[in-house]
N, C-alpha and C positions, 0 to 999 in steps of 0.2 A: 704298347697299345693302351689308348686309353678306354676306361670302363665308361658308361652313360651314367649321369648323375642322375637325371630326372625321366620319367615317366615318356615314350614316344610319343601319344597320345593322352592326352588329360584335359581335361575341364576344369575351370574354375565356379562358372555360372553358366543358367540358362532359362529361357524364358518357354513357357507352355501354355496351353489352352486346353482344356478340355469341356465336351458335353456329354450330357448323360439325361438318361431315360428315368425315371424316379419314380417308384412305388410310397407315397406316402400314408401314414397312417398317424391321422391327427387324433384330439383325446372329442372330438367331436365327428357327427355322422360317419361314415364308411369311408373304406381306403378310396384313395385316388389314385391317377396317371399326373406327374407331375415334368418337370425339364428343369434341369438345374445346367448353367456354365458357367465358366469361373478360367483364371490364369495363375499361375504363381511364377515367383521368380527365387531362383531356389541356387544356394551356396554350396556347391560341394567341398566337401571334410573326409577327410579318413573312418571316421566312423559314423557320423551322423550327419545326414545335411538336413539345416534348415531352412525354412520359404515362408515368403508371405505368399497369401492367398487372398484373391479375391473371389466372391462366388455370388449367381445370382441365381432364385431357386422361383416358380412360377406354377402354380398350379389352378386348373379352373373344375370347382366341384357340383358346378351347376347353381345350386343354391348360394353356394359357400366359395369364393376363392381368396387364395393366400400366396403371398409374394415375401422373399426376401433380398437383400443384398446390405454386402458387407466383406468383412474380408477377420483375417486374424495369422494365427501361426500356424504351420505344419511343421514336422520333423520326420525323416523319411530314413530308409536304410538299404543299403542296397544289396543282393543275392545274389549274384549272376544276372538274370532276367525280371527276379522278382524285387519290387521295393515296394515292402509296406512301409506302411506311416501311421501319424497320429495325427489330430489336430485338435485346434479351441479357438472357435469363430464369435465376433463379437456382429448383431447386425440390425438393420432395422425392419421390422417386420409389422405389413398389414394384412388382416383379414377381412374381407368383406360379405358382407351377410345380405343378400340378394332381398331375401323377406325378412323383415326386419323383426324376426323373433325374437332375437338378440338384441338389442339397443345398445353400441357404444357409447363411451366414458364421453365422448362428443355430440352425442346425444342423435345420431343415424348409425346405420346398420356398420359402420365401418368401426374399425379399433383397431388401435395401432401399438407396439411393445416394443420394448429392446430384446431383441430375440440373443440371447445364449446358450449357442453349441458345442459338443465335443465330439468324435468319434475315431473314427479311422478306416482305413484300407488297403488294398491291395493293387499295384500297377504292375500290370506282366509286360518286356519287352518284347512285341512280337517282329517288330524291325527296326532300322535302326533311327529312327525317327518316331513310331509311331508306339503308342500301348493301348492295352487294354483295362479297364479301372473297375474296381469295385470299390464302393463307397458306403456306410453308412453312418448317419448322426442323429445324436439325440439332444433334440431342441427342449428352450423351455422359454416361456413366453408369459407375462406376466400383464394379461391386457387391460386388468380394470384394476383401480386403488382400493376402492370403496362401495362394495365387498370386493376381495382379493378373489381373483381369478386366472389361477395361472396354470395353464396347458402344456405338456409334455407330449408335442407332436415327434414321432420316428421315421426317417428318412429314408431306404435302401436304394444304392443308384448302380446301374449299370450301364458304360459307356468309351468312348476313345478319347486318349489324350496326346496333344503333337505336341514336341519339342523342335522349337524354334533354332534354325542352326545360322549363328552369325559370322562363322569360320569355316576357312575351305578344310575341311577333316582331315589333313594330312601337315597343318600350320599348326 
């Protein structure tokens, strides 16, 4: 009788999507309701898998709104149902300032930075396709040269993420 070399079921890679609901808290006025979505495409490893990530985050504060998109690394781990992770997002980020209190480095209410993130979270496997995500990151943003003005916006997201299935689950 011979024994199974490999694994019945395994993955190598896979492709996801997730949105999320986002409590923002910029180093300016009051918290917001923001929308962040994003995909990654992510390697599984015996002990850690890596992904890229793409993410787009959107927020409208009335006076004030702020947008990002970009993308970077994630590395994740898996528990049974739970896989936290980490990440470090590199992106482009504007803000726009409705009344022009503020005067960008372009000289209108807008101003734009290379936004860089880190943080991390938690995905629970609630089926076998789907999860549930908690996220948070902390931005830093560096809008004007000359005086230096640079904002430490905080991100907390709650939301679903689906894994893309390109294999019939028993192949």
């Amino acid at each position: 009788m011979d024994a199974q070399a490999t694994a019945a079921r395994s993955r190598e890679a896979a492709v996801s999507a997730f949105g999320m609901f986002t409590h923002l808290t910029p180093d300016y006025g009051q918290s917001v309701k923001a929308f962040t979505a994003g995909g990654d495409y992510t390697r599984f490893y015996q002990a850690l898998s890596p992904s890229l990530e793409v993410r787009f985050k959107t927020s409208s504060m009335g006076t004030v709104s702020e947008r990002t998109f970009g993308g970077g690394i994630r590395v994740e781990r898996s528990f049974s149902y739970f896989r936290p992770y980490a990440d470090f997002l590199i992106s482009d980020g504007t803000i726009n300032f409705a009344q022009k209190y503020y005067i960008g480095a372009n000289g209108t209410g807008t101003n734009g930075s290379v936004v860089y993130s880190y943080g991390g979270g938690l995905d629970y496997d609630f089926a076998d396709q789907w999860a549930v995500r908690v996220d948070y990151q902390q931005e830093s943003w560096n809008v004007n040269k000359s005086p230096a003005v640079t904002l430490a916006p905080r991100a907390l997201s709650f939301g679903v993420l689906y894994r893309f299935r390109f294999h019939h689950p028993y192949q």
